[in-house]
N, C-alpha and C positions, 0 to 999 in steps of 0.2 A: 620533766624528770625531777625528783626529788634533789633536793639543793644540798644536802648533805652528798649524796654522789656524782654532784656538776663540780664539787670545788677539790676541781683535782692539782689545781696549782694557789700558790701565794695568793697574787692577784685576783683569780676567782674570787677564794676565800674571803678576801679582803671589801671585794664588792658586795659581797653576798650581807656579809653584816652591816653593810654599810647602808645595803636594803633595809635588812631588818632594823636596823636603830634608827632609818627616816620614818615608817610607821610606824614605831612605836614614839615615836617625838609626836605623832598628830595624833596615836592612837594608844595614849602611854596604859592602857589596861590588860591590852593585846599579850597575847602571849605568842612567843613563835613556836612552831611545827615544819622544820628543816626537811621531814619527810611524812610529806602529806600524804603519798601514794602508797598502799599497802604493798608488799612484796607477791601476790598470788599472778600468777600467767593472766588471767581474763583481765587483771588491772594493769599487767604491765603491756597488756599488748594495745593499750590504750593511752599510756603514758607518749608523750612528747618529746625525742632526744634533744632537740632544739627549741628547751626550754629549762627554764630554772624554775622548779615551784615551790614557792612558802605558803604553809597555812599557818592562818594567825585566831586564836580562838579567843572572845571573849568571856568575862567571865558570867553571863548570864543573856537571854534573851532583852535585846531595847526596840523600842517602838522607832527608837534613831536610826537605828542599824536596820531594822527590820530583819537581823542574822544575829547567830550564833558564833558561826564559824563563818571565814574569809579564805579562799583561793589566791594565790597571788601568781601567776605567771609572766613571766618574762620571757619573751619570745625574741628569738633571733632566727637567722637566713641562714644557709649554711648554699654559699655560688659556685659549683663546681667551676663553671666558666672561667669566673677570676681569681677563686680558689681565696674567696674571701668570708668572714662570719662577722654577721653583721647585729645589731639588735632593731626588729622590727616594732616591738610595741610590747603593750602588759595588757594582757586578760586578768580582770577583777573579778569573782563571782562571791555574791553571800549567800550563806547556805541558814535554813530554818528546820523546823520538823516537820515538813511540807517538801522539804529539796530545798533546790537553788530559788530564791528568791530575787536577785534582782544580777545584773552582770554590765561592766561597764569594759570597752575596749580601745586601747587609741588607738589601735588597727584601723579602725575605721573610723566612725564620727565623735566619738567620746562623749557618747550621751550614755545615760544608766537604761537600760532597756529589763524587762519584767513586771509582774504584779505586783510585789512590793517595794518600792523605793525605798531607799531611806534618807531621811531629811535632808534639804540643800545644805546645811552648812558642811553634814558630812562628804556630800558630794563634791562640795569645794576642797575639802580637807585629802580625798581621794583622790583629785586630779592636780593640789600640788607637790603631793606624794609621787607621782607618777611623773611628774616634769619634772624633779628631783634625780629618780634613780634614771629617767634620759641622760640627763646631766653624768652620772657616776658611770655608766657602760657606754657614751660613746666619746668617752677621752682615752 
């Protein structure tokens, strides 16, 4: 779901840029996009309520990046059981004039998966970004 309509309290709010200013500290060209997801029915019924999404655009295509534009999601649990909401992990996707070009998850193994990679050091830059905002949502 679009991050401009998850920060419904202080605290959200608070995380949410908190996000946004740790990539832009490793990604200082980046620009943010609080709501990535258009408003039409076909896109919202595809949207994720138990997620935060930032997209971050650069300002021109890199052979680094192998993208354009940047997905950021922030995925959490929502346990009826325990009646708890948790943060599960962050879906990364870069996107090209081609689509999604490459997608990285700590869901699972936190390797970049797709045809076009982009360069190890950005990959490093990307996963300490992501052990960063762990750090900011599960205090």
């Amino acid at each position: 779901m679009n991050a401009a309509e998850q920060a419904k309290s202080v605290q959200i709010a608070s995380k949410i840029a908190t996000a946004v200013n740790l990539f832009k500290e490793q990604f200082p060209d980046a620009k943010a996009d609080l709501k990535p997801w258009r408003n039409d029915p076909d896109t919202q019924e595809m949207v994720d309520p138990d997620s935060i999404d930032i997209g971050f655009h650069l300002p021109g295509w890199s052979p680094r990046y192998q993208g354009r534009s940047i997905l950021v999601q922030i995925r959490f649990y929502q346990d009826p059981v325990e009646k708890s909401y948790r943060l599960i992990g962050l879906e990364i996707a870069a996107f090209n004039h081609k689509g999604e070009a490459w997608r990285l998850s700590t869901v699972e193994n936190w390797r970049i998966v797709g045809d076009s990679p982009p360069a190890d050091d950005i990959i490093e830059r990307l996963k300490l970004f992501c052990r960063q905002v762990f750090e900011v949502f599960l205090d």
